[in-house]
Structures are given as structure tokens and as C-alpha cells.
C-alpha positions in Angstrom: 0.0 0.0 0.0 2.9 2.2 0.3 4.0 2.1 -2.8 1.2 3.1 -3.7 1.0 6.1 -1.9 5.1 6.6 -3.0 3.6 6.9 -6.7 0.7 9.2 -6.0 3.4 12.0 -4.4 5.7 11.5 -7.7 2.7 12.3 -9.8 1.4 15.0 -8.0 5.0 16.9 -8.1 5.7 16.2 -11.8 1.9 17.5 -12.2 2.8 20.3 -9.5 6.1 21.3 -11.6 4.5 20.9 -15.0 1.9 23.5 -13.7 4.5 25.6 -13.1 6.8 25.5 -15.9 3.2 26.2 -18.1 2.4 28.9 -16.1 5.7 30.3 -16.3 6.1 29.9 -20.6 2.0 31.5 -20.3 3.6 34.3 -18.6 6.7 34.7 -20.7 4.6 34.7 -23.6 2.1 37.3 -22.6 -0.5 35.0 -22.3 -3.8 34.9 -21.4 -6.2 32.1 -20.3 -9.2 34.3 -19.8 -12.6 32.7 -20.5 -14.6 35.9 -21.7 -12.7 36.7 -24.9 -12.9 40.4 -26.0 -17.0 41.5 -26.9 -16.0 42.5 -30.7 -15.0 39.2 -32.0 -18.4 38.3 -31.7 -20.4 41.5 -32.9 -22.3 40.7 -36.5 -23.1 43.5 -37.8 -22.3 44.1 -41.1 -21.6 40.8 -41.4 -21.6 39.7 -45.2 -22.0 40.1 -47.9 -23.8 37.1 -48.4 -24.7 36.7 -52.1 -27.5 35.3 -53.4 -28.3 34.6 -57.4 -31.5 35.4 -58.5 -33.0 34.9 -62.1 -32.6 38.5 -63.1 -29.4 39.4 -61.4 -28.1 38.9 -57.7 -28.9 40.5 -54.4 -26.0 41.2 -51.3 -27.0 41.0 -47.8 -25.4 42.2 -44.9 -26.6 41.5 -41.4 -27.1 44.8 -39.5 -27.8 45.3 -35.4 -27.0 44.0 -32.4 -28.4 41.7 -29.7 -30.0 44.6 -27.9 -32.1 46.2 -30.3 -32.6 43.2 -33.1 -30.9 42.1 -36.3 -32.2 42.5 -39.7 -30.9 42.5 -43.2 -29.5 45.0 -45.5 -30.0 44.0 -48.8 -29.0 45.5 -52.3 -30.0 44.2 -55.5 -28.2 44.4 -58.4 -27.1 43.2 -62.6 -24.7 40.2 -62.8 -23.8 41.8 -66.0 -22.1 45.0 -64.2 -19.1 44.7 -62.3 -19.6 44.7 -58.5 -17.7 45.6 -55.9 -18.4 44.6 -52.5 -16.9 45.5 -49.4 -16.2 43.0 -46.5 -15.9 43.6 -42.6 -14.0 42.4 -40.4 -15.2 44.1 -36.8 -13.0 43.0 -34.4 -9.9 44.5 -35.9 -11.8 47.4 -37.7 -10.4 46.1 -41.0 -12.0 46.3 -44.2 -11.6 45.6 -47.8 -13.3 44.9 -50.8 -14.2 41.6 -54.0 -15.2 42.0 -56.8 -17.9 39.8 -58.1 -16.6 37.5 -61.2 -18.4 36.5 -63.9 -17.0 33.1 -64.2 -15.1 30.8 -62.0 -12.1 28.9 -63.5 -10.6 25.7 -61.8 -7.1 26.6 -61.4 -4.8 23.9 -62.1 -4.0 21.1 -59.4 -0.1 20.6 -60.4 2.3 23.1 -60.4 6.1 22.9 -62.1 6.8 26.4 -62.6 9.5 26.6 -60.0 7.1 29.2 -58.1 7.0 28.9 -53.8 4.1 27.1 -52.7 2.5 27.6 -49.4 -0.1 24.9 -48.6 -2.2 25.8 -45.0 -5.5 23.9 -43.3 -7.3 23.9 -40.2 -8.3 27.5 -40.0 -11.1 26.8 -38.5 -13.0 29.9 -39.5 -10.1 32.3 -38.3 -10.0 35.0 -40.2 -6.8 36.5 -38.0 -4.5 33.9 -37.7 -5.0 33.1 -41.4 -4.5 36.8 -42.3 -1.5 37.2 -39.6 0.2 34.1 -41.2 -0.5 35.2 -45.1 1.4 39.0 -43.6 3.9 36.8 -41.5 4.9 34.7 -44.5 4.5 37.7 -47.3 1.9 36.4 -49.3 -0.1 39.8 -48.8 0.7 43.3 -47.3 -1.4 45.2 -44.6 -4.1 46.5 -46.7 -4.4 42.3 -47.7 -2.9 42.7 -51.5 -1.7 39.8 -53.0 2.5 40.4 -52.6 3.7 36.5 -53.3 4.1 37.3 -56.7 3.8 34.3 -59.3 3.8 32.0 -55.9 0.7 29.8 -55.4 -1.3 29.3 -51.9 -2.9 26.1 -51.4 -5.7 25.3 -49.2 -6.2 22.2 -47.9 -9.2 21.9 -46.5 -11.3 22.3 -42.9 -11.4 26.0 -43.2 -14.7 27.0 -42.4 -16.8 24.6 -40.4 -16.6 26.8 -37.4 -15.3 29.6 -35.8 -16.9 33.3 -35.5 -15.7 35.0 -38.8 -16.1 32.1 -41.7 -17.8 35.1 -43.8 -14.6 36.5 -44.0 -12.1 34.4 -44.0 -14.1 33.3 -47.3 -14.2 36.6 -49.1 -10.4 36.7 -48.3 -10.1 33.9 -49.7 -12.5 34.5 -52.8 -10.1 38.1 -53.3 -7.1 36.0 -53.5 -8.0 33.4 -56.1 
């Protein structure tokens, strides 16, 4: 029965020490392990646009409001024919930029032997920061989010969007880029 007990005190101080050293690297780092993250990554208004086809052109919508006083859509019809320009939100960092609605959709090609840098990414799990932080770490775009790889290709992988708070944007980035 001792042993036992002998076994329980090494696992609690390896479990006290790890605590520690984590706490310490949290610190080091600037960390923070708060549990009410900050109020703006979760406001939606303006989110969008979301676009919708109709049979005599499209129409953009845009969420407007807030929690307190009610949400409701903005909505602007317009010709597919005519180039549009849409701007896109991004609240929590006060960013903004704008897509332009194509006409047509090419698939780009699947193999590349141009000699170009690739940069192939997953998992963003609807993070629209990290994935814009990495693409400015890495210089694929600049501040204002222009394309700055030059001739160098960015492949997505997959799981980018099936949660997280700003999917909306993460995909019009996305959709600018191509």
C-alpha cells in the first residue's frame, strides 16, 4: 500500500512542476487564459456580404444590429452583368476591404512545375486572423491584404470553415485571393 502512496506523491510533483513551468512559458509569452474573450469578435453587424443569385441578377446582404435592439438584413439588388464591388468587414480588428464579383469561376490547375513557392495551409477553423497574420507573416499579402507572393501559389487544404466566428470573412479573403 505504500508504494502506492510513494507513486501518488511523484505524480502529484511532476503534475505540481508541469503547472508551473506552463504557467511560467503563459507568462513569458504574454499569455492569457481568460474565458470571456474580448466582446467585438463576436459583434455581426455588417456581417456579409452574403450573395444570393437570382434569375434577373443577384442581391447582397449584410446583417445589421445588435443583440439589444434586433438584427435585420441589408440588402442590395443588383445586374450580374455590371461589375460589382463589394466591401467586407472584419469588426473586431476594424479592417475592411473589398471583392469583386466574377463572372465566371475557372478551376485553377492542381499541379504546379513552374519553379514558383508554394504555401499549402489547413485547419483555420474559420479564423480569419491567424489566417490573415500568417499570409502577412509569411509575405503572401501586405497590410491592406494585396496579393504580394508574386507568381507563388497558396494552397488550401481543406477544414477552413466549419466553425469559428468569422467564416464570412475568412471566405471573401479567400475568394479576393484566387
Amino acid at each position: 500500500m505504500s508504494i502506492i502512496w510513494v507513486y501518488i506523491k511523484h505524480f502529484l510533483a511532476v503534475a505540481v512542476i508541469l503547472l508551473l513551468i506552463g504557467f511560467a512559458v503563459l507568462v513569458s509569452q504574454h499569455g492569457s487564459i481568460s474565458m470571456a474573450p474580448d466582446a467585438l469578435a463576436y459583434t455581426v453587424d455588417r456581417e456579409g456580404p452574403h450573395v444570393f443569385h437570382t434569375d434577373i441578377g443577384a442581391v447582397s446582404a449584410y446583417v445589421r444590429g445588435n443583440r439589444e435592439e434586433g438584427f435585420y438584413p441589408e440588402t442590395r439588388s443588383f445586374e450580374t452583368s455590371n461589375d460589382i464591388t463589394l466591401p467586407v468587414y472584419f469588426t473586431a480588428e476594424s479592417l475592411s476591404f473589398d471583392v469583386e464579383l466574377r463572372h465566371s469561376h475557372p478551376v485553377p490547375a492542381s499541379e504546379y512545375s513552374d519553379g514558383q513557392p508554394i504555401i499549402a495551409l489547413s485547419d483555420l477553423e474559420g479564423n480569419f486572423v491567424a489566417f490573415k497574420d500568417f499570409l502577412q507573416a509569411h509575405g503572401v499579402v501586405d497590410l491592406a491584404l494585396n496579393w504580394t507572393f508574386g507568381k507563388g501559389h497558396l494552397v488550401l487544404i481543406g477544414d477552413m470553415v466549419d466553425r469559428g466566428f468569422s467564416t464570412t470573412q475568412l471566405l471573401w479573403l479567400i475568394y479576393r485571393l484566387e
